[in-house]
N, C-alpha and C positions, 0 to 999 in steps of 0.2 A: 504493500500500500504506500508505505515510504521508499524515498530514494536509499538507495544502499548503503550509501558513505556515508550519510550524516548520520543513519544511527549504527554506524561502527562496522557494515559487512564490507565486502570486496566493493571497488567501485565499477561505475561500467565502462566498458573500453569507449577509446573517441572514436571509433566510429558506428557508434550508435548516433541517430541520429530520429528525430521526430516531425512529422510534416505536421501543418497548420494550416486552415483556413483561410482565407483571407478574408471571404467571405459567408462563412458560416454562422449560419442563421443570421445574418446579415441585415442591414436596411432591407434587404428583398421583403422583409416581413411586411415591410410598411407597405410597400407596393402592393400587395396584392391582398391588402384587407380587405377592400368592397366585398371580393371573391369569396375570403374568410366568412364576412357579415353574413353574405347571402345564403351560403351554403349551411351557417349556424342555423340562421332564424329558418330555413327551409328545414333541417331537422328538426329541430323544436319544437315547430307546429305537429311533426307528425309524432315528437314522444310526447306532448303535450296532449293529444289526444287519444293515444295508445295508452298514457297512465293515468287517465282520469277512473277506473277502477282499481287502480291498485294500490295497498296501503300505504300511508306517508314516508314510511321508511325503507320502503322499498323502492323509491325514487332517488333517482341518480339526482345528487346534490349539485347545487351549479350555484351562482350569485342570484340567479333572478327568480328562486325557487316558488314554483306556480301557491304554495300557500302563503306566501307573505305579504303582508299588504301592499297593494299598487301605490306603486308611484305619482304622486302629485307634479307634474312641471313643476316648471318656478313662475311664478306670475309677474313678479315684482322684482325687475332688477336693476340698483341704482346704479345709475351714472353720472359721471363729475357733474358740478352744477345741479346736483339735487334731481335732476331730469329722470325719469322715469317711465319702463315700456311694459305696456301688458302681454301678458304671453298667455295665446289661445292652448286651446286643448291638446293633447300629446300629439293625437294623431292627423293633426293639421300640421301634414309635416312643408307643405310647399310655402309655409308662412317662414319667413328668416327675421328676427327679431334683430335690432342695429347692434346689439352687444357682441353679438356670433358673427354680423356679413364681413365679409372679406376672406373666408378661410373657404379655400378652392375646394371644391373636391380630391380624392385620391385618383390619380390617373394609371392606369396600369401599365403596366413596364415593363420586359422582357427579364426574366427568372437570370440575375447574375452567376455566370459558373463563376466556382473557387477559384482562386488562386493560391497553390499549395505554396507554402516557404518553409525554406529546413532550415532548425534552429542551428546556431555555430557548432563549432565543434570545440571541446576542453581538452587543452592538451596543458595544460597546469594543474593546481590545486586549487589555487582561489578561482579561476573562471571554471573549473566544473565543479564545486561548491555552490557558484550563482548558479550555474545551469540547474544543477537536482533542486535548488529552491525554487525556481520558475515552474519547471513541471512541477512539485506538487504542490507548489499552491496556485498556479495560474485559474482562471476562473473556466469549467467546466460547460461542453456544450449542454448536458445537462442541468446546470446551474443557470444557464441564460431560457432555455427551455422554460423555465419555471419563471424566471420573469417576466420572459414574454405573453404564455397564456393568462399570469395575474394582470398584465396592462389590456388585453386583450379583453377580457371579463369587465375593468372596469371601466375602459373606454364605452361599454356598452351600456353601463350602467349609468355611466355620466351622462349619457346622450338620452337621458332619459331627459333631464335637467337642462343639458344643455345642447339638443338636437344635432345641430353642427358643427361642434368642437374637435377636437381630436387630442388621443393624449398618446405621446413620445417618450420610450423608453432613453433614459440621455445617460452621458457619465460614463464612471467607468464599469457600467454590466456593457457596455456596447461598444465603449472605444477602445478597445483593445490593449486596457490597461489594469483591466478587473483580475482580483482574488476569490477565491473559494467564500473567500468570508464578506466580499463587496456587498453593500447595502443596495437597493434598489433606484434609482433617481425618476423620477417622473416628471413631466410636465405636460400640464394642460393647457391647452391652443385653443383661448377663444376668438380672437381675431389675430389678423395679420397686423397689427397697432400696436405701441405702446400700453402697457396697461396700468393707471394708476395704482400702484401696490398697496398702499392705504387706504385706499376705498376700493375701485371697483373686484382688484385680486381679494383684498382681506372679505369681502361680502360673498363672492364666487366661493371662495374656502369655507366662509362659513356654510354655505348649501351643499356643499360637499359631503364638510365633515360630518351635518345631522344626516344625509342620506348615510355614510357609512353607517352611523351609531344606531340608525332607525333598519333599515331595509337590510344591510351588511353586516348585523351585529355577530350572526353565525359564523360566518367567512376572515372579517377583520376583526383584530387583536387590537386594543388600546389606542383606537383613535385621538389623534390630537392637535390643536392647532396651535402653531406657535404661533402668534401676533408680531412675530420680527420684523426688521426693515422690507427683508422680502418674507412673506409671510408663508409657510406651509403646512401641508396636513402631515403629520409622523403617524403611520400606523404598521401593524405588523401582520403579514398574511398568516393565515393558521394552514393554507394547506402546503405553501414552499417554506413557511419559517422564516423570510425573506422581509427584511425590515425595509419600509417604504420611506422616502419623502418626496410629495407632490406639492408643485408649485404653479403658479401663473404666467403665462407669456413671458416663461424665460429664453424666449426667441435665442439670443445668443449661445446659449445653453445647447440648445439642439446642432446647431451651425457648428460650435467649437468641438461637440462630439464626432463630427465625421473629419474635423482636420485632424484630428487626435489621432481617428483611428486610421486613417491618412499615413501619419507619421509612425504608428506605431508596424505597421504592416510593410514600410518601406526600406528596412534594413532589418537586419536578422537579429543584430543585436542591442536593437532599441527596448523592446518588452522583456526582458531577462535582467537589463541596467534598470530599466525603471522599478521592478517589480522588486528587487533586493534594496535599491533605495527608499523604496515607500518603506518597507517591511523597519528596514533603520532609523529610518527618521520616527516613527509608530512606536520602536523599542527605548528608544531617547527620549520620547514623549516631545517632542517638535512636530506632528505633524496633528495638528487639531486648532482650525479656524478658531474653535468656539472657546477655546481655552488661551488663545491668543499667539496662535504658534502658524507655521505653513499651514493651509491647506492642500491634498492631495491634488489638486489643482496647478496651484503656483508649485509645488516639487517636479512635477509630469513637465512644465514650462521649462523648469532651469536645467531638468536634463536633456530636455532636446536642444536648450539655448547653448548646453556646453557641448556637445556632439555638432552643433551648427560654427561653431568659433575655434575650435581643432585647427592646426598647421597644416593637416589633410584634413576638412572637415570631413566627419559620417553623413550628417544632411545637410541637404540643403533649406533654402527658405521657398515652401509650396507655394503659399501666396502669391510669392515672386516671378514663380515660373508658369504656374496656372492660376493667372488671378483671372480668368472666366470661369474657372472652378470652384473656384471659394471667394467669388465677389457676395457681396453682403445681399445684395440686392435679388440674389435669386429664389424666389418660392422655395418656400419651405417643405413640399412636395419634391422636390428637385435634390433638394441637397444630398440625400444617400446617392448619391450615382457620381456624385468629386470622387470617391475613393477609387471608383474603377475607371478613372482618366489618365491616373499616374501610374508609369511600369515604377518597377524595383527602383533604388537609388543604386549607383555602381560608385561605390567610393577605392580611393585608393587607399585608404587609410588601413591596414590592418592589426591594428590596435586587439589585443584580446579583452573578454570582459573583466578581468582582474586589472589590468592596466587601466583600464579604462571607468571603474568604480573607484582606483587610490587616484588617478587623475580629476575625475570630479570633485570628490573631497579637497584636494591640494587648489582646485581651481576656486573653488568659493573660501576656501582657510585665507590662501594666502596670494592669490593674482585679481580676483575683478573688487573692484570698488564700490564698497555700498552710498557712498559717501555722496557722489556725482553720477553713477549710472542707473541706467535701467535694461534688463533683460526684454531684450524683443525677439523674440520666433520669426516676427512678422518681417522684420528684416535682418534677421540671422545675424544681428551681433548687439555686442552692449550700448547703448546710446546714451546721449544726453538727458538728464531726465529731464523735463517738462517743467514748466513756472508756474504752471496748475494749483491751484489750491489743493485739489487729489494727491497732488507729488510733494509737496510741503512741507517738510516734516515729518515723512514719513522713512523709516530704518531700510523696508525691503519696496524694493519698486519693480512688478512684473508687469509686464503690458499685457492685456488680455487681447489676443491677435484679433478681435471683431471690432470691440468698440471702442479699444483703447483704455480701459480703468484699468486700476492698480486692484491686481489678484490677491495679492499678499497685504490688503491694507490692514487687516486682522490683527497685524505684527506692530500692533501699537503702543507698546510698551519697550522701554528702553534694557530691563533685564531679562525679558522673553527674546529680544535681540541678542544680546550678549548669548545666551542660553546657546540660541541659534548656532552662532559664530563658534563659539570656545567647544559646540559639539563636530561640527566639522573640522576642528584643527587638531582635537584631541582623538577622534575615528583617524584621519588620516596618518596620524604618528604612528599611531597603535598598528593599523593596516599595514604602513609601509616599511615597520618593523619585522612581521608576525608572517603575514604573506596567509593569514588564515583568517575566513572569515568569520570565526566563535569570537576572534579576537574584539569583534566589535555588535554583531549579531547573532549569537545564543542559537544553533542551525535548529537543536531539535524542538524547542517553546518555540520559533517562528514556526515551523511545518505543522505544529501541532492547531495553532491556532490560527493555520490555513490564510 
């Protein structure tokens, strides 16, 4: 079940070797939901009629289960300015309320074949240490499976509420940068608009979170809303075990998921670097927005920012090369189809992953400047930071490649900064001592806790 060397057997020769996806279980999902929808609600109807004689427990459980009480629309939903739209009966569905227009339909797509990538090969200790970490905690097509049909279920659910919305599995169960143990990320697309987060998002959430607590009480675990800046619903599914947070018109959110996965799919040894750094940074206790440290977000940025600024860089900057690909401006329908625009990257760099994890560490300990720069993906190297009020004062400055805000602004304390810093100078000593990676990440509590 585990990798062999880290808890103590023979290790496996280098030329084992593991194919990947590229596209497994892929944005393709998205495409072809109408197909999904139809072909649900067409079965439905006919077990929905098959089990009206048979006992309540011998019905196959689903979200919308025929004994629970129907669904109310929403009647009343506010918009800036106090303004206000009545919303007819469920099944007046050719009526679009101004809250929802603008969100396209799904258009269907032609089914993307895979693209298989084989992970590097370890011909050291510390890069095939990373490698047996990556397989076994990478996150599982089975794992994504299960996220998928829980967005699946509720999207249907929500369209009860909200007819023509759509909601996007985002983050890392999708970008190509998820663990065993990744939490869920969702977002819900009620228009293609701005959405004001403290009113019209926090009102939307609110109708949400009573449909889960009312109609979804069987299915979902511990609904709840947080009332944050950006406001979400935190719940826990009971049939994947698979902890949720949904949120509103985090447009950017969806967009920055498929350059992710972009990047991550574009060299062999991008998701194995990142995947051992998350896990480090998580063991140091640096990696938690809410606690005032990175988010897994701005870590996923600084290492494709330090593989983009390499002597031989690994990547390059995708925007740069396919900005028809990843222009902002393209429907949100559209965006899963950038991934399959770009082949492989061919670097000359052949840097192994042990090299290239004590290089990281060395790179933010003791070469880029927190002081004057800022980390851009968007144009593959460190820049100037901006006179911004955003940029101001603040210790870490990541560009978010869509809209420009600072990712890491969470890092707003000056001894979470330090924290930051004195952990990357004192990993990299230790590592480029040791040449072993217990030396700084614990192999078997990582694996253990996936």
């Amino acid at each position: 079940m585990f990798p062999n060397s880290i808890l103590g057997r023979p290790p496996f020769t280098p030329n084992h070797q593991q194919h990947n996806n590229f596209f497994t279980l892929s944005p393709s999902l998205y495409s072809h939901q109408q197909l999904i929808d139809a072909q649900f609600n067409f079965q439905n109807t006919e077990r929905l009629n098959d089990e009206k004689n048979l006992p309540l427990d011998g019905k196959r459980q689903r979200f919308h289960s025929p004994h629970q009480e129907p669904t109310i629309v929403n009647h009343i939903v506010p918009l800036s300015g106090e303004r206000r739209y009545s919303m007819p009966p469920l099944f007046h569905t050719h009526y679009v309320p101004d809250i929802v227009r603008g969100v396209p339909p799904f258009r269907e797509i032609p089914f993307l074949e895979p693209r298989e990538i084989t992970l590097p090969e370890a011909k050291d200790k510390l890069s095939q240490q990373i490698l047996e970490l990556f397989e076994a905690c990478q996150q599982q097509v089975s794992d994504l499976k299960k996220k998928e049909l829980c967005r699946t279920e509720l999207q249907r659910e929500i369209q009860l509420i909200f007819p023509q919305s759509r909601l996007f599995l985002v983050g890392s169960s999708l970008n190509g940068f998820g663990t065993r143990s990744s939490d869920g990320d969702l977002c819900l697309v009620v228009k293609e608009e701005p959405v004001n987060q403290k009113t019209e998002a926090r009102h939307i959430l609110t109708l949400v979170h009573k449909h889960f607590c009312t109609r979804l009480s069987g299915y979902i675990e511990r609904p709840q809303l947080i009332r944050a800046k950006v406001p979400i619903v935190k719940f826990r599914d009971k049939v994947s075990c698979v902890e949720f947070d949904l949120n509103v018109n985090n447009i950017v959110g969806i967009r920055n998921t498929f350059l992710l996965r972009t990047y991550a799919y574009l060299e062999n040894r991008v998701r194995p670097l990142v995947l051992v750094i998350k896990k480090w940074a998580s063991h140091h206790e640096i990696n938690d927005a809410s606690r005032g440290t990175l988010s897994s977000y701005s870590l996923v940025l600084m290492v494709l920012h330090y593989l983009q600024t390499l002597p031989e860089p690994i990547l390059p900057s995708i925007q740069k090369i396919y900005p028809e690909s990843f222009s902002p401006a393209i429907q949100l329908h559209l965006v899963h189809q950038a991934p399959c625009n770009v082949p492989p990257y061919l670097s000359k760099n052949e840097s192994n992953l042990g090299d290239l994890l004590l290089g990281f560490l060395k790179y933010y300990a003791t070469e880029f400047d927190w002081n004057s720069q800022m980390i851009s993906v968007r144009e593959a190297k460190a820049i100037p930071r901006p006179d911004g009020i955003e940029w101001r004062n603040k210790y870490i400055c990541v560009e978010e490649p869509f809209d420009g805000t600072n990712t890491a602004r969470a890092v707003h304390e000056k001894q979470k900064f330090d924290m930051i810093k004195d952990q990357f100078l004192k990993s990299w000593h230790r590592l480029k001592n040791k040449r072993d990676l217990n030396s700084i990440l614990p192999l078997r509590t990582a694996v253990l806790k996936r």
